[in-house]
C-alpha beads as a LAMMPS data file, in Angstrom:
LAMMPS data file: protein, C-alpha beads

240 atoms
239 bonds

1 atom types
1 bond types

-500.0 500.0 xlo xhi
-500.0 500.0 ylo yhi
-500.0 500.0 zlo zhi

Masses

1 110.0

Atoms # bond

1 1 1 -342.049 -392.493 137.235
2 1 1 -344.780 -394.726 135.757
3 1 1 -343.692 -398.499 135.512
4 1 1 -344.823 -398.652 131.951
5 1 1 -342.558 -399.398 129.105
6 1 1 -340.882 -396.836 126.996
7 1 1 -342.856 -397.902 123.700
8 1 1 -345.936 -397.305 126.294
9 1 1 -345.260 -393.558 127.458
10 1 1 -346.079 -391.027 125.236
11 1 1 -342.915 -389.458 122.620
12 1 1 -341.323 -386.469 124.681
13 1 1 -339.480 -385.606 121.198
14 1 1 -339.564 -386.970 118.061
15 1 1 -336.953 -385.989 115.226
16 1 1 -338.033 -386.552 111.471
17 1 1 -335.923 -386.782 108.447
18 1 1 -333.378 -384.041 110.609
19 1 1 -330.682 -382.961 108.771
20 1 1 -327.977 -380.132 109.134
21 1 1 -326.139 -378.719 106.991
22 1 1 -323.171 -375.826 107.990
23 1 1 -321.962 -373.602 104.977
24 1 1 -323.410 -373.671 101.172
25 1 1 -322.373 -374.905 97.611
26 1 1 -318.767 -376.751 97.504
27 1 1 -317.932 -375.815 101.286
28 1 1 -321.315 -377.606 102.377
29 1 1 -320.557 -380.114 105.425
30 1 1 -323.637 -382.437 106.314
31 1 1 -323.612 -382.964 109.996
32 1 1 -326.621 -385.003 109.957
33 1 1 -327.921 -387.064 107.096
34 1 1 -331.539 -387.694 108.155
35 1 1 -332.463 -388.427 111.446
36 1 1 -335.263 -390.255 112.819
37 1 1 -335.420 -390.555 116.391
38 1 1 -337.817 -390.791 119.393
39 1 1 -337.844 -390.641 122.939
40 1 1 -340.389 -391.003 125.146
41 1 1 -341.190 -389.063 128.269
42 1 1 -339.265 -390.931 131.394
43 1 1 -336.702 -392.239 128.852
44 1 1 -333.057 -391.977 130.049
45 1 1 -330.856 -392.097 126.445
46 1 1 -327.334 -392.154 126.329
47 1 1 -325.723 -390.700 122.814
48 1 1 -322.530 -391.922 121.355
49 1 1 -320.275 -391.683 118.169
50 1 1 -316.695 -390.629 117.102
51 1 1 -316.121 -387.232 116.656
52 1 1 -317.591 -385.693 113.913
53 1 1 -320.489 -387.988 113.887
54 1 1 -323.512 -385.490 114.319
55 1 1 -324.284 -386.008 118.380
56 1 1 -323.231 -382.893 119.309
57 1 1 -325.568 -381.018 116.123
58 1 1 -328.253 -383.697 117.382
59 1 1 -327.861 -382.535 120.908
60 1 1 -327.465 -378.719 119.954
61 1 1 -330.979 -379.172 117.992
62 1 1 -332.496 -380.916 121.243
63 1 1 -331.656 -378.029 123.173
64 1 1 -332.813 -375.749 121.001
65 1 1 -329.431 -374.370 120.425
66 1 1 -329.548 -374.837 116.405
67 1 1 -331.994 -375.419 113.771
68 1 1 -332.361 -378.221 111.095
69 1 1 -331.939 -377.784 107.569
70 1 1 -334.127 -380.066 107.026
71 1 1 -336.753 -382.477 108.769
72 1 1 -339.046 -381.776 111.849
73 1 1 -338.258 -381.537 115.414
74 1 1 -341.507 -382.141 117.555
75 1 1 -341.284 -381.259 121.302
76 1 1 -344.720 -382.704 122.855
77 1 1 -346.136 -383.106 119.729
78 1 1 -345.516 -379.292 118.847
79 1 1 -343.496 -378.634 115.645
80 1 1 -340.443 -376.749 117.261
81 1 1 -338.788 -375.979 113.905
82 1 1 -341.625 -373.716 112.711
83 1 1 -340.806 -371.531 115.585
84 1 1 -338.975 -368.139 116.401
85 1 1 -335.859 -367.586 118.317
86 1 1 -337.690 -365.885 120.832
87 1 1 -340.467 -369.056 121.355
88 1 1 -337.889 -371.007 120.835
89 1 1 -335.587 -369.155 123.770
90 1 1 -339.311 -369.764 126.136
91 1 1 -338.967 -373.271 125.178
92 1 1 -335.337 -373.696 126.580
93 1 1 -336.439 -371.205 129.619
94 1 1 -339.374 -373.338 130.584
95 1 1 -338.811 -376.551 129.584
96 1 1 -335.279 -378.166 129.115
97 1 1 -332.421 -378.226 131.697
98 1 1 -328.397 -378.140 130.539
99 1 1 -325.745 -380.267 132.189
100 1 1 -321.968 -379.658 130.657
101 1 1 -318.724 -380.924 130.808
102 1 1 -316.901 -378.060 132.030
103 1 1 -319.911 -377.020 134.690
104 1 1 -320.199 -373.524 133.091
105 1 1 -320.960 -372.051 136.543
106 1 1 -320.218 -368.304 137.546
107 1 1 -316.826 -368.114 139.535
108 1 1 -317.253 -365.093 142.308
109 1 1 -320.992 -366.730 143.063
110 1 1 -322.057 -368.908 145.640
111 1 1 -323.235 -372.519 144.715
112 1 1 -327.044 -371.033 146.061
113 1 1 -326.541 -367.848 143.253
114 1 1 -325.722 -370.221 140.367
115 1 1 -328.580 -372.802 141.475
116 1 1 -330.729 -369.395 141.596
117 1 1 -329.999 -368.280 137.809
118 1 1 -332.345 -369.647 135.765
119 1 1 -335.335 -368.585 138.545
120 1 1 -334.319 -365.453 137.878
121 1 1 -334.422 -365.849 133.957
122 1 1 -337.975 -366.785 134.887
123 1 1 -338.681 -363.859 137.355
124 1 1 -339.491 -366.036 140.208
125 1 1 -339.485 -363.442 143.183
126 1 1 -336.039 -363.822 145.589
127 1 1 -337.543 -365.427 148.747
128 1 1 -338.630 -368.145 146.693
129 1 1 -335.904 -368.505 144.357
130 1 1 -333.478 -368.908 147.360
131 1 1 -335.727 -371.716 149.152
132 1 1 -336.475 -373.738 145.705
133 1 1 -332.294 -373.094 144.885
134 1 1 -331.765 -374.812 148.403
135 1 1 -334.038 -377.633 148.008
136 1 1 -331.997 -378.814 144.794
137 1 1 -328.603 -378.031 146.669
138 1 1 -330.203 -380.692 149.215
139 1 1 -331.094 -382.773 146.552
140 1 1 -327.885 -383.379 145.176
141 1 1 -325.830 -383.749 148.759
142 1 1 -324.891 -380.110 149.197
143 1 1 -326.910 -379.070 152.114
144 1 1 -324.230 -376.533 153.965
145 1 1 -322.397 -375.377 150.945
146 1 1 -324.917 -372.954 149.583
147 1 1 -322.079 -370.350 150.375
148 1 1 -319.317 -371.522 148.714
149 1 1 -317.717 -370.435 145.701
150 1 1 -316.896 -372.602 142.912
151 1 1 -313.672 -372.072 143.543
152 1 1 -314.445 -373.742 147.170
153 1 1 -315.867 -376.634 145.983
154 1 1 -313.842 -380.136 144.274
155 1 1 -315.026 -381.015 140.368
156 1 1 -317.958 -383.561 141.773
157 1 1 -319.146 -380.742 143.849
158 1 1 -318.943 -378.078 141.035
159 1 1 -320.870 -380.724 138.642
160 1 1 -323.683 -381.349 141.211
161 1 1 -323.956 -377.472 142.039
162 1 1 -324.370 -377.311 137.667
163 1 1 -327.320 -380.463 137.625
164 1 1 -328.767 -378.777 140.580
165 1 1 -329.127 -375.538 138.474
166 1 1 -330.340 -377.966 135.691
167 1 1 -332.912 -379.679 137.841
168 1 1 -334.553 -376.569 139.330
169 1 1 -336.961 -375.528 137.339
170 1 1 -338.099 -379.238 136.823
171 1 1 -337.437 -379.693 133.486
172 1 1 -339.220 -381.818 131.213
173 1 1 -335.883 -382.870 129.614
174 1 1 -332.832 -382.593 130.871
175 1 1 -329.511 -382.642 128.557
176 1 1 -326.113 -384.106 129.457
177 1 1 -323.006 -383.234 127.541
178 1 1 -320.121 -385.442 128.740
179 1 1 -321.004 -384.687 132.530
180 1 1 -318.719 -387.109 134.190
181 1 1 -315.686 -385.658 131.115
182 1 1 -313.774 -384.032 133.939
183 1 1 -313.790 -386.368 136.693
184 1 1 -312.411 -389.098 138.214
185 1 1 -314.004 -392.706 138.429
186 1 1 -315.615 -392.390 141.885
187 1 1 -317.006 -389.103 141.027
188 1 1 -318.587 -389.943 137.928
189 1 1 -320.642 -393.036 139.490
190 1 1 -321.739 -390.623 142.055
191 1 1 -323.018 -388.229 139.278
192 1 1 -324.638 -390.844 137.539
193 1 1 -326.532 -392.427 139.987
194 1 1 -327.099 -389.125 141.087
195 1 1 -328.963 -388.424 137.727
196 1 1 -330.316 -392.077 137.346
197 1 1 -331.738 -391.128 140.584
198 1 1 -333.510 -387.995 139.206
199 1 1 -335.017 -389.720 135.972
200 1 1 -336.608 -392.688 138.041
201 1 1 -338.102 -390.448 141.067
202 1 1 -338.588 -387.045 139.192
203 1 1 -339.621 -388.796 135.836
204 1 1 -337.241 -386.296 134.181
205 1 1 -336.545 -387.125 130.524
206 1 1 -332.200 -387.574 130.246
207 1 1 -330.363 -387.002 127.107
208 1 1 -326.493 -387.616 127.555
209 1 1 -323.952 -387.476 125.368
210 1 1 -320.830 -389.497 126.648
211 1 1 -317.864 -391.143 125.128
212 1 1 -317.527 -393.937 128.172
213 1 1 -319.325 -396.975 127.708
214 1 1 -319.346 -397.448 131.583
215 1 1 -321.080 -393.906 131.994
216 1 1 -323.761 -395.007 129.366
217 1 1 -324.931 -398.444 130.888
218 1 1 -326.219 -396.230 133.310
219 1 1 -329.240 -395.414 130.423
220 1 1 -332.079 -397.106 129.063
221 1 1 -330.804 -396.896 125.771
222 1 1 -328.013 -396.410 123.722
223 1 1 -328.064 -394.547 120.339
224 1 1 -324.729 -394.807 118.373
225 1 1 -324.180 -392.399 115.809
226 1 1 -321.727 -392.660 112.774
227 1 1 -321.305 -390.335 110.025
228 1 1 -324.182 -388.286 110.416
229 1 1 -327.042 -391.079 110.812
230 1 1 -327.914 -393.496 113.937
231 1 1 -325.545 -396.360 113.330
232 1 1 -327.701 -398.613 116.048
233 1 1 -329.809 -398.395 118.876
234 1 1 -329.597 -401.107 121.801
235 1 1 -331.333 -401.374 125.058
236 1 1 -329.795 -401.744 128.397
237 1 1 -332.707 -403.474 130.401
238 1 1 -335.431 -402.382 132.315
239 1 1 -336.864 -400.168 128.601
240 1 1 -338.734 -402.520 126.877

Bonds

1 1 1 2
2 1 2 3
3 1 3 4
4 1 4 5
5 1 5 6
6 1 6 7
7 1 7 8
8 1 8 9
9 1 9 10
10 1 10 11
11 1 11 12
12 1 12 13
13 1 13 14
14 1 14 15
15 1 15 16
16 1 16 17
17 1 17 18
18 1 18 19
19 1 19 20
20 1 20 21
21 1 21 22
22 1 22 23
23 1 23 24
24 1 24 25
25 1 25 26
26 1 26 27
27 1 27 28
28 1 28 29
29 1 29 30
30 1 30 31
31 1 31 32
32 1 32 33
33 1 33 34
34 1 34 35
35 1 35 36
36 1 36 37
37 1 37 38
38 1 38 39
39 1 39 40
40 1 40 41
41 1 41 42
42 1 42 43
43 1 43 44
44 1 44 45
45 1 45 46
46 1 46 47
47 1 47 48
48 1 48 49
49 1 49 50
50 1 50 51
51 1 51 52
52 1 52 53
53 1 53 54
54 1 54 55
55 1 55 56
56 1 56 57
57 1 57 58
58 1 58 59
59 1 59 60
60 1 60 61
61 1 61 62
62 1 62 63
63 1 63 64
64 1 64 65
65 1 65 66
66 1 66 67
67 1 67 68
68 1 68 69
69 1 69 70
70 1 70 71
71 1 71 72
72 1 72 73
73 1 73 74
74 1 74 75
75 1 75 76
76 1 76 77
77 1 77 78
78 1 78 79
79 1 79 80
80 1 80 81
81 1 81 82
82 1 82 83
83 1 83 84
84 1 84 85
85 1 85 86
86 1 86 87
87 1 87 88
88 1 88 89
89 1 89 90
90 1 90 91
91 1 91 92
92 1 92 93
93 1 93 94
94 1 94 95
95 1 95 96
96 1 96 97
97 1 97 98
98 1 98 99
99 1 99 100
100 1 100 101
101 1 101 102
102 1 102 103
103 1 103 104
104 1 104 105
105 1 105 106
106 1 106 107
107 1 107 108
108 1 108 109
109 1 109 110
110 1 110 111
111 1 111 112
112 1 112 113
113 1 113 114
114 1 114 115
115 1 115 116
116 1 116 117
117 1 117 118
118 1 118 119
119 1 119 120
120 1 120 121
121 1 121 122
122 1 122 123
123 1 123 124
124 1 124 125
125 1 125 126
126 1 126 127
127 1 127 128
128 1 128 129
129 1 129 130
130 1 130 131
131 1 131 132
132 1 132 133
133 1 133 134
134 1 134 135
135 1 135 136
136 1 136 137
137 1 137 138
138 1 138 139
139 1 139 140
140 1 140 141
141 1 141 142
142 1 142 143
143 1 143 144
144 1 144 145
145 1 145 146
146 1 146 147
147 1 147 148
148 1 148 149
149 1 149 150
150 1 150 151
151 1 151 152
152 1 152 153
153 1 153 154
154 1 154 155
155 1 155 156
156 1 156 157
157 1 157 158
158 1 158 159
159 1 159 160
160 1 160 161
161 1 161 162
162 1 162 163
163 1 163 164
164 1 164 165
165 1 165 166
166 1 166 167
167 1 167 168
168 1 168 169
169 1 169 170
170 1 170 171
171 1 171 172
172 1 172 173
173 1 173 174
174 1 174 175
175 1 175 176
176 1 176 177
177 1 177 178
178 1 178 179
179 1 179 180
180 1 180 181
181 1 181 182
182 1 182 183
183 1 183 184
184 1 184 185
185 1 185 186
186 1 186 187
187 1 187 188
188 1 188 189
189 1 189 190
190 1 190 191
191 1 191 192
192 1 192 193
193 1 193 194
194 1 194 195
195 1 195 196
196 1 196 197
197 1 197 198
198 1 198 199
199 1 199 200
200 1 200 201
201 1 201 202
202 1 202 203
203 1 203 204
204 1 204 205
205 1 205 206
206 1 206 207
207 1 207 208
208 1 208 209
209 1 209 210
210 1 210 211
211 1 211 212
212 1 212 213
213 1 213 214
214 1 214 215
215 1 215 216
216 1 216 217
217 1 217 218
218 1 218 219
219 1 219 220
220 1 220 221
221 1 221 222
222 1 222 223
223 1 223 224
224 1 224 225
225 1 225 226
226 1 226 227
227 1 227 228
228 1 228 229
229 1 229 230
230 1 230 231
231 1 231 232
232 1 232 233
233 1 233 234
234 1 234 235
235 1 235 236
236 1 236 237
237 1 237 238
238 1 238 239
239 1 239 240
């Protein structure tokens, strides 16, 4: 990843005047009250707030998961709001990566089928679907197990079987819902240094949402949000 500050790299997204809104007239709930956010390409951001404080919408709208209400969501400098479901389903296909808490991995496949899954989404042909799913089983310490079930494998494993999956298809940006939730200390510094690894080398772009602060030095920045608006931002080291 280029050395140059994060004010220096070009925005990867860029949220303006976002807001959400779930339900209509007196049973309206604003889950976000007008973001404006920006992250630049190479930019490892950690997310935080209560519950109920509009991360998870923010998150959901990254990922292309929901819509605003209101506002603009710019991916690269295109206009993601304006677009359909179905450009916006190519978007997640082709350019974001998922990470979650609870793995979300297929139980009866092997570690090497669930790394495969989104290649096949894509219609990469098998022979090279198996040697790129390998190569990202390698690259997060699981040369060997490309066999194994879930079932087969401890919770760190499971969770680097899931960011291999995420990592892939080379995302542009990669997003992290609680991914150390379910594990134990040791584990979740492996994880993270396993993704801090990925965002310095690979350049990826890293969204997480966490709830430990310890998990969260681990970014560039850290966005706090309250109440449906960013509370603060504050910078780690090493971003500006």
């Amino acid at each position: 990843m280029s050395a140059r500050t994060r004010t220096e790299r070009p925005p990867l997204v860029e949220l303006q005047g976002v807001t959400k809104v779930y339900g209509s007239g007196m049973a309206a709930m604003p889950a976000l009250r007008g973001i404006d956010l920006r992250i630049a390409e190479g930019e490892f951001t950690a997310v935080m707030g209560p519950s109920g404080s509009g991360k998870s919408t923010c998150m959901n709208i990254l990922g292309c998961l929901d819509t605003p209400t209101g506002g603009n969501y710019l991916f690269k400098n295109i206009n993601v709001s304006g677009l359909t479901r179905n450009q916006r389903a190519l978007l997640r296909r082709h350019h974001l990566g998922f990470v979650f808490q609870g793995y979300n991995l297929l139980n009866r496949t092997s570690a090497l089928e669930n790394v495969e899954l989104p290649l096949i989404y894509r219609g990469v042909k098998a022979r090279e679907r198996h040697h790129r799913a390998a190569e990202a089983l390698a690259a997060v310490g699981l040369s060997g197990w490309e066999h194994h079930t879930p079932g087969e494998l401890s919770g760190g494993q499971q969770q680097r079987v899931a960011i291999a999956r995420a990592i892939v298809t080379e995302p542009a940006l990669l997003l992290a819902d609680e991914p150390t939730g379910n594990l134990d200390t040791a584990r979740s510094i492996e994880i993270m240094e396993l993704l801090t690894s990925f965002n310095r080398e690979l350049g990826i772009t890293i969204v997480m949402v966490t709830h430990e602060e310890e998990m969260a030095r681990y970014a560039e920045r850290e966005i706090l949000f309250r109440d449906g608006l960013v509370e603060s931002i504050s910078t780690n080291g090493g971003g500006d």
